[in-house]
PDB file of N, CA, C and O in Angstrom, chain B, residues numbered from 101:
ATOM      1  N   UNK B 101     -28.747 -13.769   7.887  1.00  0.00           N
ATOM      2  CA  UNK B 101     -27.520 -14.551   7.886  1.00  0.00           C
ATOM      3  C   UNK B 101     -26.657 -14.220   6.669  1.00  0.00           C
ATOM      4  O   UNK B 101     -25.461 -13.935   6.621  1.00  0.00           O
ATOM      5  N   UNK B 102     -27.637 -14.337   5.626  1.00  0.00           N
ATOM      6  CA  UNK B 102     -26.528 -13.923   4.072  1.00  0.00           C
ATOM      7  C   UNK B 102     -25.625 -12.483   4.085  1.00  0.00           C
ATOM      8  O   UNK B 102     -24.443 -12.256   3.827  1.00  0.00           O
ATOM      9  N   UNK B 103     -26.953 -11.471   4.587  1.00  0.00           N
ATOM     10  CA  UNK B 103     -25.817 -10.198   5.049  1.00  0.00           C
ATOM     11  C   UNK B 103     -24.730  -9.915   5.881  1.00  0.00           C
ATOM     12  O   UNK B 103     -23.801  -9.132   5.683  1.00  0.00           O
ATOM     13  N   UNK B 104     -25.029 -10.885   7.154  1.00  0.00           N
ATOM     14  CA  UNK B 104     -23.924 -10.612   7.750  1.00  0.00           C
ATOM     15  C   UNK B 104     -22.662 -11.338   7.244  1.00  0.00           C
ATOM     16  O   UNK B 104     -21.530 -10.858   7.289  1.00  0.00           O
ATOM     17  N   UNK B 105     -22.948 -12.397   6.820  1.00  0.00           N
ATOM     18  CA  UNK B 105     -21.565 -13.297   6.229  1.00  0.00           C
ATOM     19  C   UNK B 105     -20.820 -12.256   5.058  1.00  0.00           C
ATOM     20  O   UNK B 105     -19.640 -11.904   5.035  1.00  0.00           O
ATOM     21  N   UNK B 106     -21.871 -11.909   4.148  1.00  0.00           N
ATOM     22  CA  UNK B 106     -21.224 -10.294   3.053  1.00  0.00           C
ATOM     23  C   UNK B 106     -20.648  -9.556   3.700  1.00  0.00           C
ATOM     24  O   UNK B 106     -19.507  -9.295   3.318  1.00  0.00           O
ATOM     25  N   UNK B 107     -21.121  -8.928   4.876  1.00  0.00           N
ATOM     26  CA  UNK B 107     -20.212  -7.957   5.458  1.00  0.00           C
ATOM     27  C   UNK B 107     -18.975  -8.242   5.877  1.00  0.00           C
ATOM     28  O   UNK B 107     -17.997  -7.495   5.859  1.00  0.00           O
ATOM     29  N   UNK B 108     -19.088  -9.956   6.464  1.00  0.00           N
ATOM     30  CA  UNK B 108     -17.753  -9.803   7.154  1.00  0.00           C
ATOM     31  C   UNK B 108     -16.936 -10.552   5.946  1.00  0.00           C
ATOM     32  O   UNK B 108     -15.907 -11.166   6.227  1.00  0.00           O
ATOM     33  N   UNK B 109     -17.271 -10.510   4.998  1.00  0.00           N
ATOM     34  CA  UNK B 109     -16.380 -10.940   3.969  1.00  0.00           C
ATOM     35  C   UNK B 109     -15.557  -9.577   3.411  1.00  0.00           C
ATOM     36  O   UNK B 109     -14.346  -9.505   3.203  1.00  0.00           O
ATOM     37  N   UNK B 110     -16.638  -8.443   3.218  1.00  0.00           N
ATOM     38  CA  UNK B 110     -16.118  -7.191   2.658  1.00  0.00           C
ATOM     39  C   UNK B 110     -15.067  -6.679   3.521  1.00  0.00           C
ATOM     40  O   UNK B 110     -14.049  -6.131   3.098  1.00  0.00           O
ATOM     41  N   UNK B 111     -15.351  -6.878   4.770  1.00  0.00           N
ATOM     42  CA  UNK B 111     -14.147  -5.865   5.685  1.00  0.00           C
ATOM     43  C   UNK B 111     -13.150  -7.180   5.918  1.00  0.00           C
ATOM     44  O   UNK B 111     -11.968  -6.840   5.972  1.00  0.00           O
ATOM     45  N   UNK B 112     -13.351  -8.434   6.050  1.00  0.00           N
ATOM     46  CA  UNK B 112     -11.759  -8.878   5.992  1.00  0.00           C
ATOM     47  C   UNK B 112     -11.231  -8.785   4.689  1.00  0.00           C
ATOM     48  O   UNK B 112     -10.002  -8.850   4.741  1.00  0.00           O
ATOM     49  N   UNK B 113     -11.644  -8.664   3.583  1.00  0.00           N
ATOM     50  CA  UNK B 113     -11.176  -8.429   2.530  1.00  0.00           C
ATOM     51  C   UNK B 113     -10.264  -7.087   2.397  1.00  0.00           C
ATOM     52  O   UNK B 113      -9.121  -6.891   1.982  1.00  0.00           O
ATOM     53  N   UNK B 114     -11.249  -6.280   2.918  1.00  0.00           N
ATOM     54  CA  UNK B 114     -10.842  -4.840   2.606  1.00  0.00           C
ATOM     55  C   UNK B 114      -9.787  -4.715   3.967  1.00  0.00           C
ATOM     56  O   UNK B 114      -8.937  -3.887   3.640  1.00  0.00           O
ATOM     57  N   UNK B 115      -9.579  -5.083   5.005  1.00  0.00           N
ATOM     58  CA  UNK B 115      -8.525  -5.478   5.817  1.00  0.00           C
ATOM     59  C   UNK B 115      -6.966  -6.098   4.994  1.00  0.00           C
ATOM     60  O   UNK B 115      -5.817  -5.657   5.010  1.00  0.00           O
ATOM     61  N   UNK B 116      -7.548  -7.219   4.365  1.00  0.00           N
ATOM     62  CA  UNK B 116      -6.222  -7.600   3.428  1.00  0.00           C
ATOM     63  C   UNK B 116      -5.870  -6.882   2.832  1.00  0.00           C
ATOM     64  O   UNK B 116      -4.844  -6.257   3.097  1.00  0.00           O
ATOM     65  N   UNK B 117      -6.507  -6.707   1.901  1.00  0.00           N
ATOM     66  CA  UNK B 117      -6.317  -5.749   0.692  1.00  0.00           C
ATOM     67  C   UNK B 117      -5.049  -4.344   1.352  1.00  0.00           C
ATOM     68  O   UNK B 117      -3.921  -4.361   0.858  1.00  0.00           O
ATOM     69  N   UNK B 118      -5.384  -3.257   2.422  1.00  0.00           N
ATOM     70  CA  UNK B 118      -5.209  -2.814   3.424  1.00  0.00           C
ATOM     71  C   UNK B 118      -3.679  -2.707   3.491  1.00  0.00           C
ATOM     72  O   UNK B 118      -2.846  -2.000   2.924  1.00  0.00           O
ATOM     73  N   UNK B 119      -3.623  -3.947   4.652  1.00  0.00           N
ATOM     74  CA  UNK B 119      -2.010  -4.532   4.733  1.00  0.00           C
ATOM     75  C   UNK B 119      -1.309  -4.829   3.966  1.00  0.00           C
ATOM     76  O   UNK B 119      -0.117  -4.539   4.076  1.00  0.00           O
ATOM     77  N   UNK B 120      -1.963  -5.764   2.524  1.00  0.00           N
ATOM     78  CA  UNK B 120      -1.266  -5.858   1.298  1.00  0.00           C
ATOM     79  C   UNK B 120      -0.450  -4.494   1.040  1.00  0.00           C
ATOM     80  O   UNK B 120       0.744  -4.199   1.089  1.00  0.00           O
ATOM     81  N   UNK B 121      -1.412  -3.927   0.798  1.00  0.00           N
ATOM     82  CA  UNK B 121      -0.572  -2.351   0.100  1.00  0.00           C
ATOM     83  C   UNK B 121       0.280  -1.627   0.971  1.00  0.00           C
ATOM     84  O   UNK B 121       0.960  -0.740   0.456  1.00  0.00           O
ATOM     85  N   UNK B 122       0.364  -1.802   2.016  1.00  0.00           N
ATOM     86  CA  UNK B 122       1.051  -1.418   2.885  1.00  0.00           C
ATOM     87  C   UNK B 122       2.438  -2.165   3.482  1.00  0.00           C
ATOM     88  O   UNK B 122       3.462  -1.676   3.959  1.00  0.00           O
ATOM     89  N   UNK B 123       2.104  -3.314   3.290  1.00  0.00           N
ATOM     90  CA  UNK B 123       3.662  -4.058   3.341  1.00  0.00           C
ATOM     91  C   UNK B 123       4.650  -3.960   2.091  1.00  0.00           C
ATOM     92  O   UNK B 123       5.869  -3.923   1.918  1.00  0.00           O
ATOM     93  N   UNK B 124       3.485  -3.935   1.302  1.00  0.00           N
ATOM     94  CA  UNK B 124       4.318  -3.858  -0.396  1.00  0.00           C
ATOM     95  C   UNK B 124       4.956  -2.519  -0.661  1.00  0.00           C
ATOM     96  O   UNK B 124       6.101  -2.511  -1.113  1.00  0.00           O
ATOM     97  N   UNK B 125       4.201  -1.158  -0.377  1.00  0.00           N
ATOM     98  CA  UNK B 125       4.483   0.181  -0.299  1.00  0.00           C
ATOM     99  C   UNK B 125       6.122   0.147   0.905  1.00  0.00           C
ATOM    100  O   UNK B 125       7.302   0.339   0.611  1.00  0.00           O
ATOM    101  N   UNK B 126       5.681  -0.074   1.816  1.00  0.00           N
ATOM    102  CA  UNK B 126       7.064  -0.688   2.901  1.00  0.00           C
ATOM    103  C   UNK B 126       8.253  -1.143   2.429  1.00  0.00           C
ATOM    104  O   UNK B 126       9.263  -0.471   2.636  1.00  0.00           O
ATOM    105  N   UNK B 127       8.324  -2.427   1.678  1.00  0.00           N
ATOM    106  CA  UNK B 127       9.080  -3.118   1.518  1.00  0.00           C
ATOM    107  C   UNK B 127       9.968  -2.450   0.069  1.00  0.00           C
ATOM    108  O   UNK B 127      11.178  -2.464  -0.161  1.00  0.00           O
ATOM    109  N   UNK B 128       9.156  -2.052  -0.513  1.00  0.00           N
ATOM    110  CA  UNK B 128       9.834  -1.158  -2.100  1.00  0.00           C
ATOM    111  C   UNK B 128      10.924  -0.111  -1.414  1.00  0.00           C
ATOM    112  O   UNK B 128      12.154  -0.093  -1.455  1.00  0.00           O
ATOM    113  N   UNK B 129       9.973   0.739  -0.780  1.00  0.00           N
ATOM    114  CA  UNK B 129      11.293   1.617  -0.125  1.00  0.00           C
ATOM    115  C   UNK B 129      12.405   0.693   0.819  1.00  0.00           C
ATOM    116  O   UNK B 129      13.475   1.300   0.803  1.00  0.00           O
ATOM    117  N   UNK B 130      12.465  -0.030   1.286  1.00  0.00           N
ATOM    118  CA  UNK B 130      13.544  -0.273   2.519  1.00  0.00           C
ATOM    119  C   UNK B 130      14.408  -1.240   1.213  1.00  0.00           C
ATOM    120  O   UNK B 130      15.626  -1.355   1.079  1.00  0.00           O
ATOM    121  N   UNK B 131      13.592  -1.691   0.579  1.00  0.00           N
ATOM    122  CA  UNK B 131      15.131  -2.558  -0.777  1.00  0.00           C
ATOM    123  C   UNK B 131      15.361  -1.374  -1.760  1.00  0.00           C
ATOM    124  O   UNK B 131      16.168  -1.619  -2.657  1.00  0.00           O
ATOM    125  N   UNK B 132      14.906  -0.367  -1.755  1.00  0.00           N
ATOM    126  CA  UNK B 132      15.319   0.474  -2.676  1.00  0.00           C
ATOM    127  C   UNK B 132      14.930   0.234  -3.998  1.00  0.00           C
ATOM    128  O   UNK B 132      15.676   0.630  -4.894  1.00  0.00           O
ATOM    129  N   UNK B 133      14.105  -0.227  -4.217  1.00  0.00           N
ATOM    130  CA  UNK B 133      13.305  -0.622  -5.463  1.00  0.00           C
ATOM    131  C   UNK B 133      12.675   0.498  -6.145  1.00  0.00           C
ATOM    132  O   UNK B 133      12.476   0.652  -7.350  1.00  0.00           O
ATOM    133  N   UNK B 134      12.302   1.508  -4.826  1.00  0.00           N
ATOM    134  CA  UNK B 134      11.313   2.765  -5.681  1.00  0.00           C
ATOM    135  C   UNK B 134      12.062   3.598  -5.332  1.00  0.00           C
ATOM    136  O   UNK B 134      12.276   3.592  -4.120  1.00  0.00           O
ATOM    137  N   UNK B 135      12.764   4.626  -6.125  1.00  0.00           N
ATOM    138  CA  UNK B 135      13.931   5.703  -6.074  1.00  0.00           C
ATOM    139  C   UNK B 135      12.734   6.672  -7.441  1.00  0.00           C
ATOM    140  O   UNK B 135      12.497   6.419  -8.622  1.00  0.00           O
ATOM    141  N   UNK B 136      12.208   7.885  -6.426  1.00  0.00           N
ATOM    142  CA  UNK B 136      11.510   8.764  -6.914  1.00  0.00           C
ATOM    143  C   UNK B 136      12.789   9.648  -7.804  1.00  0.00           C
ATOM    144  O   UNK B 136      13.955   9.526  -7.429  1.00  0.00           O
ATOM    145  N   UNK B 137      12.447  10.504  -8.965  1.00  0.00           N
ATOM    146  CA  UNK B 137      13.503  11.246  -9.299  1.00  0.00           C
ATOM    147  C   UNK B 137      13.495  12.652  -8.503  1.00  0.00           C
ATOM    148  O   UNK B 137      12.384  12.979  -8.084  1.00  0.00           O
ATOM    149  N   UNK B 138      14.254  13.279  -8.309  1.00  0.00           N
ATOM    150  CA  UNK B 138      14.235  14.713  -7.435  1.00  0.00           C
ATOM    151  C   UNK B 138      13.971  15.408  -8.585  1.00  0.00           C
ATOM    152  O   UNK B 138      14.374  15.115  -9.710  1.00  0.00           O
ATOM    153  N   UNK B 139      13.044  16.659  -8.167  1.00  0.00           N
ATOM    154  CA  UNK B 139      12.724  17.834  -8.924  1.00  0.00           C
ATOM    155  C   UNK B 139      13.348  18.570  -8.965  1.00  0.00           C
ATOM    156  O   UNK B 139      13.734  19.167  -7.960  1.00  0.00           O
ATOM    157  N   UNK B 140      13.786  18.892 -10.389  1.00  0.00           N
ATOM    158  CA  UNK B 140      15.039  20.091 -10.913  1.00  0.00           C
ATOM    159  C   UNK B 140      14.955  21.228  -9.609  1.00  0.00           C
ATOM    160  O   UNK B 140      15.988  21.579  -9.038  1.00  0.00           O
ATOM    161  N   UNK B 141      13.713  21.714  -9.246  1.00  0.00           N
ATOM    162  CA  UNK B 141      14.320  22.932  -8.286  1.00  0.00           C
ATOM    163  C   UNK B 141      15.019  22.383  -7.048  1.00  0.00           C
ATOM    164  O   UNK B 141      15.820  23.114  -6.465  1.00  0.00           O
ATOM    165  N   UNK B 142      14.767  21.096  -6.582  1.00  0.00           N
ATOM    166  CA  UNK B 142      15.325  20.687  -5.446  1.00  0.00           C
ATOM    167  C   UNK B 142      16.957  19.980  -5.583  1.00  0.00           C
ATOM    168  O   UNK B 142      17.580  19.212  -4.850  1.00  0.00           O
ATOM    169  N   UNK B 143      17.303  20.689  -6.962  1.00  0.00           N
ATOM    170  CA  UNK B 143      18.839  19.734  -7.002  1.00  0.00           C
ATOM    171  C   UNK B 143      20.023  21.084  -6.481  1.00  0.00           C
ATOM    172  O   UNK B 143      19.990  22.315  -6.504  1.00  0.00           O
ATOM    173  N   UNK B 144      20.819  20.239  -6.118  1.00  0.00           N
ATOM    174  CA  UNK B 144      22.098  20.822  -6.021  1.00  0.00           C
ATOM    175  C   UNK B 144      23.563  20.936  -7.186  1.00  0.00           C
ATOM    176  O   UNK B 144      24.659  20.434  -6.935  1.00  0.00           O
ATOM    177  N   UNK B 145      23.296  21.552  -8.188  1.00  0.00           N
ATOM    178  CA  UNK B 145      24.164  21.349  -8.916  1.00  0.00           C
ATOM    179  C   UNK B 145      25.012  22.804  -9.249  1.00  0.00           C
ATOM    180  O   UNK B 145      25.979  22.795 -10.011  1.00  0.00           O
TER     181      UNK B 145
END
């Protein structure tokens, strides 16, 4: 009984955890929050 309750604690955890980073990773780009800098060879100047 104790193991299985651990397990299913680890994978809904690791499920959250999961989506967390993935809505947060999501949401930075679409508000424009994370603006990578372009690499000197890739500029147009």
């Amino acid at each position: 009984m104790k193991s299985k309750l651990f397990r299913w604690t680890v994978v809904v955890g690791c499920a959250l955890c999961t989506f967390l980073a993935t809505v947060t990773s999501a949401s930075a780009c679409a508000w424009g929050t994370y603006q990578p800098e372009e690499p000197k060879l890739l500029r147009e100047e």
